[in-house]
PDB file with SEQRES, HELIX, SHEET and CRYST1 records, atoms N, CA, C and O in Angstrom:
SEQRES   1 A   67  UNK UNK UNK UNK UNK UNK UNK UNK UNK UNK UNK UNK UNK          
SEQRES   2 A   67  UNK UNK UNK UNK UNK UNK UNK UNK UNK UNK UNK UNK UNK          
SEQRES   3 A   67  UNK UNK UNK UNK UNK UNK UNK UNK UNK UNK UNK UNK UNK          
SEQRES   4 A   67  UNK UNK UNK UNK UNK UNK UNK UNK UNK UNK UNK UNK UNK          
SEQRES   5 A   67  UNK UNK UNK UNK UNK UNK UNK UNK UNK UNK UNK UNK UNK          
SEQRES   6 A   67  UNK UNK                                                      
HELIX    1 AA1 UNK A    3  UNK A   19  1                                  17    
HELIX    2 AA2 UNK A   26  UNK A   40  1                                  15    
HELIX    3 AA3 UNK A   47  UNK A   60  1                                  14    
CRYST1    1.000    1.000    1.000  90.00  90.00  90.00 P 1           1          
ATOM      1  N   UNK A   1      92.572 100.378 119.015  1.00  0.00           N  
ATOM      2  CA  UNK A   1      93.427 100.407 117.850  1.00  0.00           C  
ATOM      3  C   UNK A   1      92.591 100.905 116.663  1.00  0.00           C  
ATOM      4  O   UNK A   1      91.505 100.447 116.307  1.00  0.00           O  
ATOM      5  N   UNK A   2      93.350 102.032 116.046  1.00  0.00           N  
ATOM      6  CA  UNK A   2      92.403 102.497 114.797  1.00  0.00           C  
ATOM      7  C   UNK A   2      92.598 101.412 113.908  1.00  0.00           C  
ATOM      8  O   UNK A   2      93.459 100.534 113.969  1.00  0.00           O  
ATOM      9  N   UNK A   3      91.299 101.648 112.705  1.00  0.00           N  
ATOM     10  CA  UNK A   3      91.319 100.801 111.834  1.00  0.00           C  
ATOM     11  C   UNK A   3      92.709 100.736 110.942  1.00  0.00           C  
ATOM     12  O   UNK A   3      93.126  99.632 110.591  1.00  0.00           O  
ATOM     13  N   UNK A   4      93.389 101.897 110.598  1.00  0.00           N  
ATOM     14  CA  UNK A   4      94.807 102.453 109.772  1.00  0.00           C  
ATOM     15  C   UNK A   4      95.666 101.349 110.589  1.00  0.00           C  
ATOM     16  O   UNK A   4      96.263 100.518 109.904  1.00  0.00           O  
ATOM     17  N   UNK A   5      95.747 101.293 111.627  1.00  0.00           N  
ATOM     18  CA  UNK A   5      96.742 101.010 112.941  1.00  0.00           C  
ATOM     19  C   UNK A   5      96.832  99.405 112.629  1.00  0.00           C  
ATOM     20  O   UNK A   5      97.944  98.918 112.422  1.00  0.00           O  
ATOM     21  N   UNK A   6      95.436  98.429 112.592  1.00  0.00           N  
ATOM     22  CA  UNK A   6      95.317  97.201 112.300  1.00  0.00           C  
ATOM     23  C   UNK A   6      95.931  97.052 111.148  1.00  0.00           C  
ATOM     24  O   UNK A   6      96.906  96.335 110.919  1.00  0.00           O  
ATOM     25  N   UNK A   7      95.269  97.835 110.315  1.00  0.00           N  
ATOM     26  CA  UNK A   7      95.420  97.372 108.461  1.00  0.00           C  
ATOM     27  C   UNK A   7      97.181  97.257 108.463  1.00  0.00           C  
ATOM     28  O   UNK A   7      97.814  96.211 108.321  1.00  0.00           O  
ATOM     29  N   UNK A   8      97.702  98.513 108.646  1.00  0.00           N  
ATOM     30  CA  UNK A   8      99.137  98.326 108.053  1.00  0.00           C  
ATOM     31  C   UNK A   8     100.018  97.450 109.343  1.00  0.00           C  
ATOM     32  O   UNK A   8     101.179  97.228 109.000  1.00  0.00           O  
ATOM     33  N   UNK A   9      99.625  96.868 110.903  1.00  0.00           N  
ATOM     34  CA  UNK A   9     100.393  95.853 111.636  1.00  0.00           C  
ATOM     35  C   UNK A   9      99.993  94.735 110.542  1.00  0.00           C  
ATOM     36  O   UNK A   9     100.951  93.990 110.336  1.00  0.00           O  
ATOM     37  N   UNK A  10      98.729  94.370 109.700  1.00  0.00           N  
ATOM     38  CA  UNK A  10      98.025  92.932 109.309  1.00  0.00           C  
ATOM     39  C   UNK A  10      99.256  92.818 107.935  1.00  0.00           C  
ATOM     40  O   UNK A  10      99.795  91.785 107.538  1.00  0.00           O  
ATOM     41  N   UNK A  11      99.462  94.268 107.398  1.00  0.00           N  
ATOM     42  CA  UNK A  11     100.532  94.303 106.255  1.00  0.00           C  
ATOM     43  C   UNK A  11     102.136  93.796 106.799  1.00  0.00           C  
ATOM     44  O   UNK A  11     102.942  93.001 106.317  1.00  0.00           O  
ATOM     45  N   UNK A  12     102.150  94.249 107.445  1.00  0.00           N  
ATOM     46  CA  UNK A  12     103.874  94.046 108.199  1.00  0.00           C  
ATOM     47  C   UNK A  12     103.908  92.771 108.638  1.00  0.00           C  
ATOM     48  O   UNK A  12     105.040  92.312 108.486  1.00  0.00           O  
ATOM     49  N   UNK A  13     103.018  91.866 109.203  1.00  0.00           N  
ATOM     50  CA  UNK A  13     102.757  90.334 109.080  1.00  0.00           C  
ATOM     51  C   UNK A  13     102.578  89.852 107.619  1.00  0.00           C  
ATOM     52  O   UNK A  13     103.111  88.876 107.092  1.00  0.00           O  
ATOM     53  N   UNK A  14     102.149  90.294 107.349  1.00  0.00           N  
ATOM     54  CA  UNK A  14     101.649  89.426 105.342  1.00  0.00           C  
ATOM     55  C   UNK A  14     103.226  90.034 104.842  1.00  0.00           C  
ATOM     56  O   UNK A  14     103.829  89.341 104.023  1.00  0.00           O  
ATOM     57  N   UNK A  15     103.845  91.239 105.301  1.00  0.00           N  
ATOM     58  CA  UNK A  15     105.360  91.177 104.362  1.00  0.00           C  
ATOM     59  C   UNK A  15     105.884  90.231 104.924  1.00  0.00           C  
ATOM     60  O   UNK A  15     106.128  89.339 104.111  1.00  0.00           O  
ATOM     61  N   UNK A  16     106.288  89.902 106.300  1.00  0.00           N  
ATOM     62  CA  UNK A  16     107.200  89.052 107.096  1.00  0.00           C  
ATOM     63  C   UNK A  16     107.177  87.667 106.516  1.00  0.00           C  
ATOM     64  O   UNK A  16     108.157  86.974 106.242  1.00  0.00           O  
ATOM     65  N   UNK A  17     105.881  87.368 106.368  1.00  0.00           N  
ATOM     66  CA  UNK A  17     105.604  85.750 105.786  1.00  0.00           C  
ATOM     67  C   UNK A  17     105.719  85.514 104.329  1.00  0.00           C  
ATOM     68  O   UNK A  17     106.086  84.456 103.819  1.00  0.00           O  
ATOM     69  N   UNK A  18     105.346  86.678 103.655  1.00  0.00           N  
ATOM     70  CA  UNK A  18     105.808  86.281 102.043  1.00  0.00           C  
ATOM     71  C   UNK A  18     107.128  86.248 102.171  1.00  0.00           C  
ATOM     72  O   UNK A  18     107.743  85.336 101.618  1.00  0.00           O  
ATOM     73  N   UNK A  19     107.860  87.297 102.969  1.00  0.00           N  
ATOM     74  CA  UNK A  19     109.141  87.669 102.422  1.00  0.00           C  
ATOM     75  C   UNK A  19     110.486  87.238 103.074  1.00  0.00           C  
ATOM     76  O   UNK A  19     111.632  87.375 102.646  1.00  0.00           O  
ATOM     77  N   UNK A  20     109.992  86.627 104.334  1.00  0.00           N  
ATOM     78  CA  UNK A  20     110.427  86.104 105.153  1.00  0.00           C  
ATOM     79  C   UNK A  20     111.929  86.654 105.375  1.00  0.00           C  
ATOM     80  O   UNK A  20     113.027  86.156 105.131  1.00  0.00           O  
ATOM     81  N   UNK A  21     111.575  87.745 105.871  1.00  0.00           N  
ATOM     82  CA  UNK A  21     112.241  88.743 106.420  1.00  0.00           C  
ATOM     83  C   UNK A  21     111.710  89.966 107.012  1.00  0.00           C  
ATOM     84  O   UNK A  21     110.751  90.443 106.406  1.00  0.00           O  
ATOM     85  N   UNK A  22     112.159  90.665 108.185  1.00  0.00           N  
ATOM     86  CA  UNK A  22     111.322  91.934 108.913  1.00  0.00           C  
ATOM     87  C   UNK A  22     112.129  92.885 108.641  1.00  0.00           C  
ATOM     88  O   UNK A  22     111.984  93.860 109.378  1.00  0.00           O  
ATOM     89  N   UNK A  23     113.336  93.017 107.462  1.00  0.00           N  
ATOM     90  CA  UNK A  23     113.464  94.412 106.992  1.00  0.00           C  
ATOM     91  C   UNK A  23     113.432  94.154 106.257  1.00  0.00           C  
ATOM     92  O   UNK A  23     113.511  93.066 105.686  1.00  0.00           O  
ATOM     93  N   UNK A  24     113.157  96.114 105.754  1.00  0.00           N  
ATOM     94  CA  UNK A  24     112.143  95.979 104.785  1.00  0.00           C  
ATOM     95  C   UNK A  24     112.729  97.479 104.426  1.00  0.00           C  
ATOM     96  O   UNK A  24     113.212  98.216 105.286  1.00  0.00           O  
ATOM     97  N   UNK A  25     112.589  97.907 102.683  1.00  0.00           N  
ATOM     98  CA  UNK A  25     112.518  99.874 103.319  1.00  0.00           C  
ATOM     99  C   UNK A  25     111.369  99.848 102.832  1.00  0.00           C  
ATOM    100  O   UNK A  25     110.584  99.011 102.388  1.00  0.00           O  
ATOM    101  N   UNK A  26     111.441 101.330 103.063  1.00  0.00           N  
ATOM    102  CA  UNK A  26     109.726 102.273 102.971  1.00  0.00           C  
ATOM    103  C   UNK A  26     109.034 101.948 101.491  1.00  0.00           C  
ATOM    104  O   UNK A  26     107.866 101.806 101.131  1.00  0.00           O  
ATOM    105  N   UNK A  27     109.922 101.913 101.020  1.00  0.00           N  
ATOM    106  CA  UNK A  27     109.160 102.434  98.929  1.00  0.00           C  
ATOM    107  C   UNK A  27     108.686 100.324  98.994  1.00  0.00           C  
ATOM    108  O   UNK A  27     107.468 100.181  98.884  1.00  0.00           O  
ATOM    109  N   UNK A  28     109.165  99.468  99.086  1.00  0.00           N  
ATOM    110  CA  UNK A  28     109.302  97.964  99.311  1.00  0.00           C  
ATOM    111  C   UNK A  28     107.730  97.522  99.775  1.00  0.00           C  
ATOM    112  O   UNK A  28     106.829  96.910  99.201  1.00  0.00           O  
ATOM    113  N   UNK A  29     107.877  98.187 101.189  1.00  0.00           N  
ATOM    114  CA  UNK A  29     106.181  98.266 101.622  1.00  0.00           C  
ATOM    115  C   UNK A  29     105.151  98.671 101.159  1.00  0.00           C  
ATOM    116  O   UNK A  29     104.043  98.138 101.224  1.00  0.00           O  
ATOM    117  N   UNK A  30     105.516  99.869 100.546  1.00  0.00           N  
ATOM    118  CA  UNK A  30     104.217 100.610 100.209  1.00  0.00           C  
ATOM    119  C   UNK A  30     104.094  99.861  99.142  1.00  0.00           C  
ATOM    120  O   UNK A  30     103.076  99.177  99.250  1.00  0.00           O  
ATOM    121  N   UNK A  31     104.863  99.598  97.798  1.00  0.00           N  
ATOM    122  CA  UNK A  31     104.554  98.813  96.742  1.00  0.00           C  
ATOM    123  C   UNK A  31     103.824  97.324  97.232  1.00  0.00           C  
ATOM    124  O   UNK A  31     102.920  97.038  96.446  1.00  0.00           O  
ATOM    125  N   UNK A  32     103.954  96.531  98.090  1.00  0.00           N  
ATOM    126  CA  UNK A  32     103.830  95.668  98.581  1.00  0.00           C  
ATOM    127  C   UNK A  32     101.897  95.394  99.124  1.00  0.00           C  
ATOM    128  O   UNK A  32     101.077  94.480  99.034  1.00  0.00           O  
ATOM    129  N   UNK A  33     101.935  96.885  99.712  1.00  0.00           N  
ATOM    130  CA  UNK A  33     100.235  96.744 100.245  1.00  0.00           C  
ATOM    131  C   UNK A  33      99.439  97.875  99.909  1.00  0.00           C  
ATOM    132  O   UNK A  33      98.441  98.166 100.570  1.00  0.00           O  
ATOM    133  N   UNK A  34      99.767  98.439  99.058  1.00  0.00           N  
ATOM    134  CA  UNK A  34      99.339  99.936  98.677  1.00  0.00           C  
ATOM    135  C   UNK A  34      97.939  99.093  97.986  1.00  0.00           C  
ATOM    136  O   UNK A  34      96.986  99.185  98.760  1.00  0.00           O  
ATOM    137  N   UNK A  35      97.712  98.550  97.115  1.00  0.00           N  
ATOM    138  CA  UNK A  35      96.942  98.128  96.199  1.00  0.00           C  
ATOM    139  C   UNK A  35      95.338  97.117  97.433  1.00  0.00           C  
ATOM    140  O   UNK A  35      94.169  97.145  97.047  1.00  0.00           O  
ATOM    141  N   UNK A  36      95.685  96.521  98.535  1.00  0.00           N  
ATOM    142  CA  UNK A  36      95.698  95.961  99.457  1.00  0.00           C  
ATOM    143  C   UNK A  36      94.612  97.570 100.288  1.00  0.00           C  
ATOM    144  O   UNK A  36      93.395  97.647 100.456  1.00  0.00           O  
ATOM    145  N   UNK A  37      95.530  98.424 100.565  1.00  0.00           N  
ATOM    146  CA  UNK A  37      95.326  99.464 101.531  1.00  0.00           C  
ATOM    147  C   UNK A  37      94.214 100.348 100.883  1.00  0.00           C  
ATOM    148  O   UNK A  37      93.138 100.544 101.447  1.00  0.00           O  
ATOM    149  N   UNK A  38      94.595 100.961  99.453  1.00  0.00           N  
ATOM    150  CA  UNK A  38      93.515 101.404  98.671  1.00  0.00           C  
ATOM    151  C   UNK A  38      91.749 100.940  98.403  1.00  0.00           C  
ATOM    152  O   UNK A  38      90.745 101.633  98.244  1.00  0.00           O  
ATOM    153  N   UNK A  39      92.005  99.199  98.456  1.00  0.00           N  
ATOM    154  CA  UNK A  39      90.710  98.869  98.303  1.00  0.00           C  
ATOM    155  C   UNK A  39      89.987  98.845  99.406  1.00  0.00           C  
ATOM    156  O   UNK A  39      88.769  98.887  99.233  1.00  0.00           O  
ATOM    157  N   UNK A  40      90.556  98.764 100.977  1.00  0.00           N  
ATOM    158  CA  UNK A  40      90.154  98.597 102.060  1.00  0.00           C  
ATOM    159  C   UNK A  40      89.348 100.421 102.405  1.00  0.00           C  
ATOM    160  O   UNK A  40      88.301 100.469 103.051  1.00  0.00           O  
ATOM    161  N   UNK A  41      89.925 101.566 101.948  1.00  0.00           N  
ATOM    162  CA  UNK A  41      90.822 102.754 102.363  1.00  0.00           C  
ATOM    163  C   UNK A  41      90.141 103.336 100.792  1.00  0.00           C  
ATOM    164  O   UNK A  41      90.829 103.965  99.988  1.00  0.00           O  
ATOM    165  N   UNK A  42      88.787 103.014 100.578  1.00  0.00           N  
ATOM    166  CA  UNK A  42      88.878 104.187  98.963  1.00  0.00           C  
ATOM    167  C   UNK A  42      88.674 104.970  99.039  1.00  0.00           C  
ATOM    168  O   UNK A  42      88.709 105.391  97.883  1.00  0.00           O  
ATOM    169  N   UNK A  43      88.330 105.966  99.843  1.00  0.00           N  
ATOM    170  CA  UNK A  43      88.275 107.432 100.338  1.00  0.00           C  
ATOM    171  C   UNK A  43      89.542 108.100 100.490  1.00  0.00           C  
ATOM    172  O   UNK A  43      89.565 109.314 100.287  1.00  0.00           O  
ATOM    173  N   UNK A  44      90.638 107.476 100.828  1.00  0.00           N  
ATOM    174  CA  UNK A  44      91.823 107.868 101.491  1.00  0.00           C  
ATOM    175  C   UNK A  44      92.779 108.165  99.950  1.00  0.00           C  
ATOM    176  O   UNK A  44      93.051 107.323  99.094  1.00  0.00           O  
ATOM    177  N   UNK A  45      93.126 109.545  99.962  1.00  0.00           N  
ATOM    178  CA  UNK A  45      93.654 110.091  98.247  1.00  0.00           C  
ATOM    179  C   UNK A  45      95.311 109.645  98.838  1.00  0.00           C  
ATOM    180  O   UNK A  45      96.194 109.531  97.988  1.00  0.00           O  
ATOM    181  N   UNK A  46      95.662 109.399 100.389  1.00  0.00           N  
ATOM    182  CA  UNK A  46      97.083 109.872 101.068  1.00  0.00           C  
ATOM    183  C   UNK A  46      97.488 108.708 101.485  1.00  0.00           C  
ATOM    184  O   UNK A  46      97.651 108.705 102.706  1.00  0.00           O  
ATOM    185  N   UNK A  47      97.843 107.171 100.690  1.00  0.00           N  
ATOM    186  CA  UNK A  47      97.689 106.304 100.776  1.00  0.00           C  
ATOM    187  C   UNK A  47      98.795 105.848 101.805  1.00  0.00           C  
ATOM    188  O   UNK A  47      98.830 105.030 102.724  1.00  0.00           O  
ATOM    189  N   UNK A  48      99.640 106.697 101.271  1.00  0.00           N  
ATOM    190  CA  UNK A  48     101.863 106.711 101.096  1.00  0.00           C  
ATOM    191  C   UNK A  48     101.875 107.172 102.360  1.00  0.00           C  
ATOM    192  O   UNK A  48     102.698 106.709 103.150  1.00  0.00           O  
ATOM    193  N   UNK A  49     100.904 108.223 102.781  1.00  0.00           N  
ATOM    194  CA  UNK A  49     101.616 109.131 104.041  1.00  0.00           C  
ATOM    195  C   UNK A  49     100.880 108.554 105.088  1.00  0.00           C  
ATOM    196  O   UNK A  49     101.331 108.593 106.233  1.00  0.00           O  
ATOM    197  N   UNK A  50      99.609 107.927 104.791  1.00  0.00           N  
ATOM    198  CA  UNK A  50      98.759 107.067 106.087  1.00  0.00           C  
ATOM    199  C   UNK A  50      99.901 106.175 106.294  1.00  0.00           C  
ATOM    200  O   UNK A  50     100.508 106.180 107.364  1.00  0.00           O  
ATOM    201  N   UNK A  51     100.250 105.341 105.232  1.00  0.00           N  
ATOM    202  CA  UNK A  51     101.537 104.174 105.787  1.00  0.00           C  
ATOM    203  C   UNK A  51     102.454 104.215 106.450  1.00  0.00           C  
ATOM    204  O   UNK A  51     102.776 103.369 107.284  1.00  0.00           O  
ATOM    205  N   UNK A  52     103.219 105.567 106.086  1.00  0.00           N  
ATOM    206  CA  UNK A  52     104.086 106.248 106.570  1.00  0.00           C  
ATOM    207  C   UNK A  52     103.973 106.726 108.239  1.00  0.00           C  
ATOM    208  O   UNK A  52     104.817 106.409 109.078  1.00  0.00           O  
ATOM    209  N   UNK A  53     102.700 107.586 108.536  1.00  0.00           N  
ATOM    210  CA  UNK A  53     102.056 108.016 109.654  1.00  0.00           C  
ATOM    211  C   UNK A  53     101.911 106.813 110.456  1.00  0.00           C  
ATOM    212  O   UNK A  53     102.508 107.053 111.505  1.00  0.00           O  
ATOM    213  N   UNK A  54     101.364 105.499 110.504  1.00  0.00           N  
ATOM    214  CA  UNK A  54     101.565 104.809 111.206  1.00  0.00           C  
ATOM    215  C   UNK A  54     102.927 103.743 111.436  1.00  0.00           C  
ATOM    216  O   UNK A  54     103.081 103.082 112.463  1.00  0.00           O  
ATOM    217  N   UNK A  55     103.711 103.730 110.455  1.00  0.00           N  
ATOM    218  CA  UNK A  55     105.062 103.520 110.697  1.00  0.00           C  
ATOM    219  C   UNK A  55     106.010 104.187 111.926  1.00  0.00           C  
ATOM    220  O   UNK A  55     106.698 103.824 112.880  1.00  0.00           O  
ATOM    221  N   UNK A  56     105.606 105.302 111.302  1.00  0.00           N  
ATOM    222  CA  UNK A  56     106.726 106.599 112.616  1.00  0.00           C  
ATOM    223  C   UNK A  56     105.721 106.260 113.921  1.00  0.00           C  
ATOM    224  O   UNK A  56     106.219 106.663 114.973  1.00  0.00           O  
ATOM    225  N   UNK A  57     104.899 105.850 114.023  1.00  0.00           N  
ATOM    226  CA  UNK A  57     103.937 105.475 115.130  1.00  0.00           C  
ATOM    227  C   UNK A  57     104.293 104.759 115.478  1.00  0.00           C  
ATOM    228  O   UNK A  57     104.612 105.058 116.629  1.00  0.00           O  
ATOM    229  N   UNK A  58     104.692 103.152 115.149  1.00  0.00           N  
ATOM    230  CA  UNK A  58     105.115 102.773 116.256  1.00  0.00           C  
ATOM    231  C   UNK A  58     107.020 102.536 116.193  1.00  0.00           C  
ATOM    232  O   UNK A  58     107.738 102.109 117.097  1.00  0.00           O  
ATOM    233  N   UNK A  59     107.302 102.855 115.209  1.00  0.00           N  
ATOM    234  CA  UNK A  59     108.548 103.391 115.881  1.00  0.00           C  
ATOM    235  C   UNK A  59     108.776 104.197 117.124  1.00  0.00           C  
ATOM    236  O   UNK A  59     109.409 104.018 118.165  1.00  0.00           O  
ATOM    237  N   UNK A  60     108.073 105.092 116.661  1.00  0.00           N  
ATOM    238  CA  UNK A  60     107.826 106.161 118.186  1.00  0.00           C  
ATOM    239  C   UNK A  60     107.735 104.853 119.428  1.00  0.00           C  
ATOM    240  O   UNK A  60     108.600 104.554 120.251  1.00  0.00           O  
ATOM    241  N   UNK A  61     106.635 104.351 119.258  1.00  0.00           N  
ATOM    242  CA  UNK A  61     106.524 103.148 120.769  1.00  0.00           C  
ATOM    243  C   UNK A  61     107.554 101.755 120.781  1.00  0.00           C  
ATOM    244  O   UNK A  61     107.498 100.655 121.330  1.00  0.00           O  
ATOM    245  N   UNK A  62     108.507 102.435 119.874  1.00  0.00           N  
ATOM    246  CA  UNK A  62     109.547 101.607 120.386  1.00  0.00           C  
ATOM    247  C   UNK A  62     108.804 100.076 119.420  1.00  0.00           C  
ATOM    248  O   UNK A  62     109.553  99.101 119.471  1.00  0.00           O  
ATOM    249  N   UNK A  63     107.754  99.898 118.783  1.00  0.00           N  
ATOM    250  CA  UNK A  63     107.554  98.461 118.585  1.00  0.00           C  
ATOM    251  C   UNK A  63     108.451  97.935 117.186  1.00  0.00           C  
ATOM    252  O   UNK A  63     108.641  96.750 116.910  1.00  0.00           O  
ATOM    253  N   UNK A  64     108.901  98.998 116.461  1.00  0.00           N  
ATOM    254  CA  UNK A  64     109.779  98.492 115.071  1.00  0.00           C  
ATOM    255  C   UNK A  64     110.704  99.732 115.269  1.00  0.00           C  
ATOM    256  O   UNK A  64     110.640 100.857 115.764  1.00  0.00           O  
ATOM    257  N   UNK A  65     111.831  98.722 114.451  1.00  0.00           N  
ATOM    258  CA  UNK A  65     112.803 100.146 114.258  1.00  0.00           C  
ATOM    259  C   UNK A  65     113.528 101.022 112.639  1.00  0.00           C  
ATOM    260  O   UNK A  65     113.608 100.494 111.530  1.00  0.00           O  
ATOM    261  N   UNK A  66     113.846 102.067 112.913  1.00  0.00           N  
ATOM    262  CA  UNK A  66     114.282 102.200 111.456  1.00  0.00           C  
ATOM    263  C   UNK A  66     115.503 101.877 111.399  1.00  0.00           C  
ATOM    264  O   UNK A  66     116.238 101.729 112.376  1.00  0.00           O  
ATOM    265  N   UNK A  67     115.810 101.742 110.231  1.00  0.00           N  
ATOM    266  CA  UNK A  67     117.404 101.346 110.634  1.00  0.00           C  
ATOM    267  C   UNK A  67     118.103 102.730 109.397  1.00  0.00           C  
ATOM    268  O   UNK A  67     119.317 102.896 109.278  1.00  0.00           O  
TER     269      UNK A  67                                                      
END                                                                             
């Protein structure tokens, strides 16, 4: 599992439990762990589209869905 891959599943657990709920939309999340993702990630200028990129990832494997 890449490091990107951990960080934003460890985010989608930390939304579920603050928010206590598993939907969610896109702009919700990113506001949510962007600040979180940046300090981990300070090299990374593509904060929005790494989040994004591993989202459609595991949608793709079937593990979340969009609605």
């Amino acid at each position: 599992m890449s490091d990107w891959e951990h960080a934003v599943r460890s985010e989608l657990r930390n939304y579920r439990g603050v928010n206590d709920s598993s939907e969610f939309t896109l702009n919700d999340f990113q506001d949510f762990c962007r600040d979180r993702l940046e300090a981990q990630f300070p090299d990374n200028e593509t904060i929005d589209a790494s989040v994004r990129r591993n989202l459609q990832e595991f949608r793709d494997r079937d593990e979340i869905e969009f609605l």
